[in-house]
C-alpha positions as CSV (number, residue, x, y, z in Angstrom):
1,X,11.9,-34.9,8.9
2,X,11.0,-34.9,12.7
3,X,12.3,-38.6,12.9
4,X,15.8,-37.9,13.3
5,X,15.5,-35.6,16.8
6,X,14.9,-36.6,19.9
7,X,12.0,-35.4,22.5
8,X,13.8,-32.8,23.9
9,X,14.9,-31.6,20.4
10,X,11.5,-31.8,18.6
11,X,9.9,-29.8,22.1
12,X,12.3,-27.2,21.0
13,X,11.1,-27.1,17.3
14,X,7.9,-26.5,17.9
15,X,8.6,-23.2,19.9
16,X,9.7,-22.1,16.9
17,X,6.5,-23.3,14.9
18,X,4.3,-21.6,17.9
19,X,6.0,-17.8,18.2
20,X,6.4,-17.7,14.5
21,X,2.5,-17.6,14.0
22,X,3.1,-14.1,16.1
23,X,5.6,-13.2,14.1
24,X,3.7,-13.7,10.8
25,X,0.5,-12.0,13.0
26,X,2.6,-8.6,13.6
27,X,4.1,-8.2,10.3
28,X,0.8,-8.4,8.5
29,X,-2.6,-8.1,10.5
30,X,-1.7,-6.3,13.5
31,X,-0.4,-2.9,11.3
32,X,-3.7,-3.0,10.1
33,X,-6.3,-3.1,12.7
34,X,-3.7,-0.4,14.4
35,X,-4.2,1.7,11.5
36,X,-8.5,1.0,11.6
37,X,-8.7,2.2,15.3
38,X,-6.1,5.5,15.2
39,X,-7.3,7.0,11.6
40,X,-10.5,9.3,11.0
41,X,-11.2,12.6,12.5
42,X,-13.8,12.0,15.1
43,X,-12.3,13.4,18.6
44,X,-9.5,10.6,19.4
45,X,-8.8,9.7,16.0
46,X,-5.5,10.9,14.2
47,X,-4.0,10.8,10.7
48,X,-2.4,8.4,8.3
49,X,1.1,10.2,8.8
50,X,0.9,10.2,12.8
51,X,-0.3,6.6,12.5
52,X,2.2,5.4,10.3
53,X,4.9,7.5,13.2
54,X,3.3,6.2,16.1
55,X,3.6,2.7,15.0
56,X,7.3,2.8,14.2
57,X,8.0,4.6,17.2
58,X,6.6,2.1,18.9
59,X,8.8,-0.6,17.6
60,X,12.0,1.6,17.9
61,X,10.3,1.6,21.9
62,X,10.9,-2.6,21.2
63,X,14.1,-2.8,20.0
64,X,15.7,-0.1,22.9
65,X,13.8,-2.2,25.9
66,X,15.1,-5.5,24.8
67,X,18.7,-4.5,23.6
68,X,18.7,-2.9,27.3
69,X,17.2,-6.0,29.1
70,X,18.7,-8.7,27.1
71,X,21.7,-9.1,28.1
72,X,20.7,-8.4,32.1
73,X,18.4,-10.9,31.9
74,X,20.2,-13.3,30.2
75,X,22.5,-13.2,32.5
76,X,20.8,-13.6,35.4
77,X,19.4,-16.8,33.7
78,X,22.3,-18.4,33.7
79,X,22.1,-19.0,36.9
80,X,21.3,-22.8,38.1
81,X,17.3,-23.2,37.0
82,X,16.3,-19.7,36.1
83,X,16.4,-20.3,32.4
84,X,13.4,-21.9,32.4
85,X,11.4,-19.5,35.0
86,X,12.5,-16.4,32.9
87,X,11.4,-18.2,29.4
88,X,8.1,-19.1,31.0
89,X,6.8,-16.5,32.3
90,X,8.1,-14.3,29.1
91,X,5.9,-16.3,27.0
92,X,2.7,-16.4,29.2
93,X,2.7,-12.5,29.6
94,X,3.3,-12.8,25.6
95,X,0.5,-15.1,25.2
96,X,-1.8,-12.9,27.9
97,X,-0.6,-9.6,26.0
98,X,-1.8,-10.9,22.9
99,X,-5.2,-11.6,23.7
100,X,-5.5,-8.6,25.7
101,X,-4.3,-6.7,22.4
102,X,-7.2,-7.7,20.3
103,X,-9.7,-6.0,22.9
104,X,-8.0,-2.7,23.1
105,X,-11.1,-0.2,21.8
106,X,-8.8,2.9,21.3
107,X,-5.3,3.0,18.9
108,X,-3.0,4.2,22.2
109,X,-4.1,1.0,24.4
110,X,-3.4,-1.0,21.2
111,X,-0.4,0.4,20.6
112,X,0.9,0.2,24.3
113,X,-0.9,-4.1,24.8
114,X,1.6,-4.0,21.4
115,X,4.6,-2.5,22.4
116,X,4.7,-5.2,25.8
117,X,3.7,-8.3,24.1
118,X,6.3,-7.5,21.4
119,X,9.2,-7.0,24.2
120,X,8.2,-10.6,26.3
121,X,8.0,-12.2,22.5
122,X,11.4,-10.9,22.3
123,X,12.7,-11.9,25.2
124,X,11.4,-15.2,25.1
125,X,13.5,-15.7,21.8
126,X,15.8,-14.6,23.9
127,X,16.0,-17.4,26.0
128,X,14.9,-20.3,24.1
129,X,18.0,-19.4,21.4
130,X,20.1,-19.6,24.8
131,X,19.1,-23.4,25.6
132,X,20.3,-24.8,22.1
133,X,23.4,-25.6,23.7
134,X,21.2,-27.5,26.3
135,X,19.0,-29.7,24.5
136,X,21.2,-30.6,21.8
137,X,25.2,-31.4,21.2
138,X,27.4,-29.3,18.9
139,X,26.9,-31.9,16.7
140,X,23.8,-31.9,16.0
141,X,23.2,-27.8,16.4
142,X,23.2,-26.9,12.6
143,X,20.6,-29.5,11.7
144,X,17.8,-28.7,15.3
145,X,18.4,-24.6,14.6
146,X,17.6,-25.2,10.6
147,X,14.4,-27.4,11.7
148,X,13.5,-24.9,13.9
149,X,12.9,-22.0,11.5
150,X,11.9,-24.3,8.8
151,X,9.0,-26.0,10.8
152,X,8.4,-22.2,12.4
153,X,7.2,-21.0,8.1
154,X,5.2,-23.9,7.3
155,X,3.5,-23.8,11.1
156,X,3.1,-20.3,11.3
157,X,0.6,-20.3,8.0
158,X,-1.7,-22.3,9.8
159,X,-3.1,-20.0,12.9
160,X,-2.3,-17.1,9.8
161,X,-4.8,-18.7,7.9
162,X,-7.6,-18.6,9.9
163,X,-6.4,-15.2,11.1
164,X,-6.9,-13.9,7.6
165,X,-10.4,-15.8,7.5
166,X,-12.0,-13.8,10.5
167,X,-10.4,-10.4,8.9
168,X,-11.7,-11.2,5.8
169,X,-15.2,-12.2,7.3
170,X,-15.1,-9.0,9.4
171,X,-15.4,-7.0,6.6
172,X,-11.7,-6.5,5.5
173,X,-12.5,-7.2,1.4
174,X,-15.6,-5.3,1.6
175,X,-18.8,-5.3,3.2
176,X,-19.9,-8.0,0.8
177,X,-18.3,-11.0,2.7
178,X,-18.9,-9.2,6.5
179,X,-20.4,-12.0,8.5
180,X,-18.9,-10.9,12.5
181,X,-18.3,-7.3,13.8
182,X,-14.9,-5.6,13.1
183,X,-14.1,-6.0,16.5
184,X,-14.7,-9.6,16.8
185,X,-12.3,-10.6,13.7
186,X,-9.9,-8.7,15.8
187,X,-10.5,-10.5,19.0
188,X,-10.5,-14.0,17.4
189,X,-7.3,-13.1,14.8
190,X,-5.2,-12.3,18.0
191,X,-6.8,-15.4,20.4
192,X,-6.1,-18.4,17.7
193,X,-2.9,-16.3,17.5
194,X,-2.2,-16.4,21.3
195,X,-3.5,-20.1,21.8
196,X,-1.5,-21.8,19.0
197,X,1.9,-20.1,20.7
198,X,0.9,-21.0,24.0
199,X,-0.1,-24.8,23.4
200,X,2.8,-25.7,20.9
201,X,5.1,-24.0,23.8
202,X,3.8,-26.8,26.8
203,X,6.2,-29.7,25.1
204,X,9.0,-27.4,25.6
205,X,8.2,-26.3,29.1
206,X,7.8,-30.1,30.3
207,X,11.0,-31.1,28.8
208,X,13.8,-28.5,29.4
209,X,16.1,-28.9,31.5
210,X,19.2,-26.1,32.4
211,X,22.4,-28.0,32.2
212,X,24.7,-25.5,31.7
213,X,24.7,-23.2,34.1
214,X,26.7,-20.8,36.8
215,X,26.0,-21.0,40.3
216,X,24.4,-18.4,41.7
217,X,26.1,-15.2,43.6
218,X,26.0,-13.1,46.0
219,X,25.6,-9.4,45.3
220,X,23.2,-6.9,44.0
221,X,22.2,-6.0,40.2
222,X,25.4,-3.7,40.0
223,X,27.1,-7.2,39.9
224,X,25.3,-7.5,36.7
225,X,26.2,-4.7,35.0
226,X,30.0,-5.4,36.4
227,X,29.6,-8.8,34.5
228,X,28.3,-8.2,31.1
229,X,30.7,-5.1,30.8
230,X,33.6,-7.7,31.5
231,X,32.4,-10.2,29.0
232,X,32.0,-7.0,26.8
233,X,35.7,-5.9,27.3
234,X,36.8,-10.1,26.7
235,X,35.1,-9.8,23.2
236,X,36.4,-6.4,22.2
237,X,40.4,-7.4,23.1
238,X,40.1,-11.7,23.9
239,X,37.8,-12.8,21.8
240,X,38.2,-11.8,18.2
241,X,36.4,-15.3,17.0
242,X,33.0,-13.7,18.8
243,X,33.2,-10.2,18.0
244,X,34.3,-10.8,14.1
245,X,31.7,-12.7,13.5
246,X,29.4,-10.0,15.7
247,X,30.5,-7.5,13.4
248,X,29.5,-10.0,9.9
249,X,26.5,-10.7,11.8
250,X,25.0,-7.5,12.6
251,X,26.0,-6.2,8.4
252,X,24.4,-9.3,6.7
253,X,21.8,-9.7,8.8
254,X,21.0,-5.9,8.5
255,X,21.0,-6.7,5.0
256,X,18.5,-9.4,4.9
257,X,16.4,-7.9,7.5
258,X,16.2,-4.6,5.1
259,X,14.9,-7.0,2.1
260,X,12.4,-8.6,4.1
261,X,11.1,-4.9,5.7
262,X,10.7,-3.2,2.5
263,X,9.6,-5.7,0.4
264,X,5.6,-4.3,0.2
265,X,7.8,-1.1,-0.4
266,X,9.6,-2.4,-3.4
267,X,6.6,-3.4,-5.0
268,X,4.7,-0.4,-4.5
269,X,7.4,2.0,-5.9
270,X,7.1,-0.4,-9.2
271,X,3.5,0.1,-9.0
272,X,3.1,-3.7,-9.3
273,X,-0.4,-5.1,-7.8
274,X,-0.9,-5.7,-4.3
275,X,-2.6,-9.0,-4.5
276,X,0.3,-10.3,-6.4
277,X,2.9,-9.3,-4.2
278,X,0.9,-11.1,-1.5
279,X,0.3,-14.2,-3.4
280,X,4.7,-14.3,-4.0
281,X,4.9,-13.4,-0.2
282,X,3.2,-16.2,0.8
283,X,4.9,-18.5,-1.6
284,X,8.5,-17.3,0.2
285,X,6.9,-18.8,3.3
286,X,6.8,-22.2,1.4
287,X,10.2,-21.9,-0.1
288,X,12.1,-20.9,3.1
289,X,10.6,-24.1,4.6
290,X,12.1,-26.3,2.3
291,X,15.5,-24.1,1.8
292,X,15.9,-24.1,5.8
293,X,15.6,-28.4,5.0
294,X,17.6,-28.5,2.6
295,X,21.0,-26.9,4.4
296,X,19.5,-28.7,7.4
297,X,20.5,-31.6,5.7
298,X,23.7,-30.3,4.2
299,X,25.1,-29.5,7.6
300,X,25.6,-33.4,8.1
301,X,28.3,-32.7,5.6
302,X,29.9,-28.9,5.9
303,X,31.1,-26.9,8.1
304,X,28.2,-24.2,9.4
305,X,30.7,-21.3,8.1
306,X,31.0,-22.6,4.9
307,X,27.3,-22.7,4.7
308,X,26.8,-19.4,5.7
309,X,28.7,-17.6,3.2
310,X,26.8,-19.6,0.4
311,X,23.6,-17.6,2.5
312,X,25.8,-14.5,1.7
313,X,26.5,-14.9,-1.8
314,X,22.9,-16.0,-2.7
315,X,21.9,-12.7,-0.9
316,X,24.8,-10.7,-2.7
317,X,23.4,-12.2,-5.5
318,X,19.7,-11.1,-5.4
319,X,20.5,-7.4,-4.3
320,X,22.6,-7.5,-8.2
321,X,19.6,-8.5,-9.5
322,X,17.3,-6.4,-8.3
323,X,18.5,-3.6,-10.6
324,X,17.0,-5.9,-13.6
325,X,13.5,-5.9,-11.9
326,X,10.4,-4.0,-13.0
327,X,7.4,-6.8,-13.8
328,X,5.4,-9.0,-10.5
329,X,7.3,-11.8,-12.6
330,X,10.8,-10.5,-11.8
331,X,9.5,-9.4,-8.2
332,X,8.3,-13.2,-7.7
333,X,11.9,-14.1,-8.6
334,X,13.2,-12.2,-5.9
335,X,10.9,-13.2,-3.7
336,X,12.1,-16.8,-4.6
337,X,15.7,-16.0,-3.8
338,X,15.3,-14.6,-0.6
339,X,13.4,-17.7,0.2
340,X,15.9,-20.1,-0.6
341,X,17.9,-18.5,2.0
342,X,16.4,-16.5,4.5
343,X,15.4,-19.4,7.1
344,X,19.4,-20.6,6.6
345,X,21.4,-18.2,7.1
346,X,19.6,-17.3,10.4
347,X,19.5,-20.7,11.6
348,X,22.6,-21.3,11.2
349,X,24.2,-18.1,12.8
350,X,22.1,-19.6,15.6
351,X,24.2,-22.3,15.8
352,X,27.2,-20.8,14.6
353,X,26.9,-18.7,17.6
354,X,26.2,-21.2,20.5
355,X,29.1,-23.3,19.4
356,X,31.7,-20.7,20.2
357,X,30.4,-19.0,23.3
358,X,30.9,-20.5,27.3
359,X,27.7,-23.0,27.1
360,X,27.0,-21.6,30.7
361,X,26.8,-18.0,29.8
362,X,24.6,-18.6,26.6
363,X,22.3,-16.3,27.9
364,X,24.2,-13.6,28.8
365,X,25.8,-14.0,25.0
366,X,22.5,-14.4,23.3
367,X,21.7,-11.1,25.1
368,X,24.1,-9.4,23.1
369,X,23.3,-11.5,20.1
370,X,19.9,-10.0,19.8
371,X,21.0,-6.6,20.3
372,X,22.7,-6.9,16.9
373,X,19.9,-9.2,15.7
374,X,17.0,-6.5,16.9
375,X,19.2,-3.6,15.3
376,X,18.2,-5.8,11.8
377,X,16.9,-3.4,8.6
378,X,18.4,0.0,10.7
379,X,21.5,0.9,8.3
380,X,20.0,-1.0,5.6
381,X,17.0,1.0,5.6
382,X,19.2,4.4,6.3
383,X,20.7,3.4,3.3
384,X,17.3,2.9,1.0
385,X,15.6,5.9,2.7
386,X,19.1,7.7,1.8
387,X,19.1,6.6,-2.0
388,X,15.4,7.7,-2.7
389,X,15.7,10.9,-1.4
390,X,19.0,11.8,-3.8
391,X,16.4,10.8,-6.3
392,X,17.7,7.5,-7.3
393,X,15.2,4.3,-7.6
394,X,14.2,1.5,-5.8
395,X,16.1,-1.0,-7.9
396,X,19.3,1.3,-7.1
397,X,18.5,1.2,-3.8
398,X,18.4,-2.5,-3.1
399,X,21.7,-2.9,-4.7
400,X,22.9,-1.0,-2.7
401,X,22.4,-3.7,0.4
402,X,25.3,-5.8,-1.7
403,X,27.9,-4.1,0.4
404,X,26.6,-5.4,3.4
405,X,27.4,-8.9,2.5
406,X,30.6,-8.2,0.9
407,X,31.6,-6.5,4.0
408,X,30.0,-9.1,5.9
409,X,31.9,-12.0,3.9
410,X,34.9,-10.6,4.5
411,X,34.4,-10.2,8.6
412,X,33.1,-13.6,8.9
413,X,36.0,-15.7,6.8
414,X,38.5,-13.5,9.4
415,X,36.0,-14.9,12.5
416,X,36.2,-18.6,10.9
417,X,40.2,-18.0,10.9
418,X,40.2,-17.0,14.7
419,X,40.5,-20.1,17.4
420,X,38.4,-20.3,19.8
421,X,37.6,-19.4,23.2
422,X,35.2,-20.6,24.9
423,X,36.2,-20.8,28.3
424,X,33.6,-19.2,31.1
425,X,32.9,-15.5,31.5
């Protein structure tokens, strides 16, 4: 599959491949060895509750730093040759974070080595979704963004794996299969975890080069803010392409960032067994791979949008169905569903997105782009959280997600009907 990219374009995959096996680290692992150092009631130690509040509060503390910093920093990597610096030198404080983070000895370091490897992970997406329009043509974008999440699932379960082996080992089964400390599982899960994003990040570092750009400026950082709250302004009354499909962005992608949050959730509420849910989890990994390949390969022949919406439907689709489910079966069917399409549709907004912004202010505009991208699950879960407590069920409550990508549809069909504008910020 790699056959049909060039150097530059296959450096660029592999990012993707090495910050996903964080990715995959943080949404499993890393809650629990958080919850294994703050819980008990010797002096330091805190409840199940206040951990379970700490550690959300810590990634609300995520998603306010970067939505504040994205778009700054973007745009001052715009500039001629700062792309590159600022990407850098956000993953090597990532990748230093990270092994820092597995030997914290006390939950609030943890939580605070967390909260600053999570923000330079996120800014380093940051950046590297800002040089698609630099290492590839328009042409060719749909296909390189699709390879890049697809190769990022299947790469991602390898550092996982052996990940999972030293927690297992450590004692995280029971006592019975304990062959290292605790604290050394925890050490070598975050290290194979930091190594494997830092060395499948060095192709990408050699290659890239910045060839859109804007030449640098005089001024201080108020000429920042003066900048992005102009391009602001052009969106909100030039730019209707942009902030339509902004506006179908942030709803769908709230929607399918609400699936993927709650989906331990879902199962537990239909008391279904954990190991199960796991087993389909891990199987979506699989099928997301070859789903993101699949409408890599139909981009060669339609149009991104078109391809899109078919990501909307199949998602409008499974929220319907989830009022039918209430056996691991059905939950593996789901879980099947969301993998045919999950790795797609973001992908393709990717490129959706760099082919109608000013190539030499896609950092500024990927700035905003992950403001609504990092605000993913927050209505969506409003919505769930809202729905259980007036007593309704799970199945109910996923349902209700559908008028996220009916809404969502609707705003990106109007986007698709808007001409473009791409002309320079």
């Amino acid at each position: 599959m790699f056959k049909d990219l060039n150097k530059t374009e296959k450096a660029w995959v592999l990012y993707d491949v090495g910050n996903s096996a964080y990715t995959m680290l943080a949404c499993s692992l890393i809650p629990i060895w958080f919850k294994e150092l703050a819980i008990g009631t010797a002096p330091g130690k805190i409840t199940g509750d206040q951990a379970t509040a700490y550690y959300s509060i810590s990634i609300s503390i995520v998603t306010i730093v970067v939505a504040i910093l994205g778009p700054i920093c973007g745009a001052i990597a715009d500039h001629k040759d700062m792309k590159k610096i600022f990407f850098t030198s956000s993953v090597a404080l990532g990748v230093i974070g990270c092994i820092l983070n597995g030997f914290a000895g006390t939950w609030l370091l943890f939580l605070v080595l967390f909260v600053l490897t999570k923000i330079f992970y996120s800014a380093s997406l940051t950046f590297y979704d800002s040089m698609l329009n630099d290492i590839t043509t328009e042409e060719r974008m749909d296909r390189v963004s699709s390879y890049g999440y697809a190769w990022g699932y299947i790469g991602s379960c390898i550092p996982f794996t052996f990940a999972l082996l030293f927690y297992v080992f450590s004692g995280g089964l029971g006592d019975s299969l304990m062959v290292m400390s605790p604290t050394m599982g925890k050490i070598l899960g975050f290290a194979v975890t930091a190594v494997w994003w830092f060395v499948v990040t060095i192709p990408l570092i050699r290659s890239y080069r910045q060839i859109n750009y804007v030449e640098p400026a005089k001024g201080d950082i108020s000429r920042v803010f003066r900048k992005i709250g102009n391009t602001l302004k052009r969106i909100a009354t030039q730019d209707k392409k942009v902030l339509y499909f902004l506006i179908a962005f942030f709803l769908y992608i709230d929607g399918v960032g609400t699936i993927i949050d709650n989906c331990i959730n879902v199962g537990t509420d239909l008391g279904l067994p954990t190991v199960g849910q796991v087993v389909f989890l891990l199987a979506t990994q699989i099928v997301a791979w070859i789903g993101s390949l699949v409408f890599a390969r139909l981009s060669k022949k339609y149009d991104t949008v078109t391809l899109i919406l078919v990501c909307i439907v199949g998602y409008f689709a499974i929220c319907l169905y989830a009022l039918t489910m209430t056996t691991l079966l059905h939950f593996g069917i789901l879980a099947f569903g969301v993998g045919c399409f999950q790795g797609s549709i973001q992908s393709l907004s990717r490129s959706y997105f760099s082919k109608i912004i000013p190539a030499e202010n896609s950092g500024e505009y990927f700035g905003i782009y992950d403001i609504f991208a990092k605000g993913a699950s927050f209505l969506g879960s409003a919505v769930i959280a809202a729905v259980k407590l007036a007593g309704g069920t799970i199945n109910i409550a996923l349902a209700s997600l559908a008028v996220f990508f009916a809404v969502g549809f609707i705003f990106l069909k109007l986007s698709d009907r808007e001409p473009a504008a791409r002309q320079s910020a």
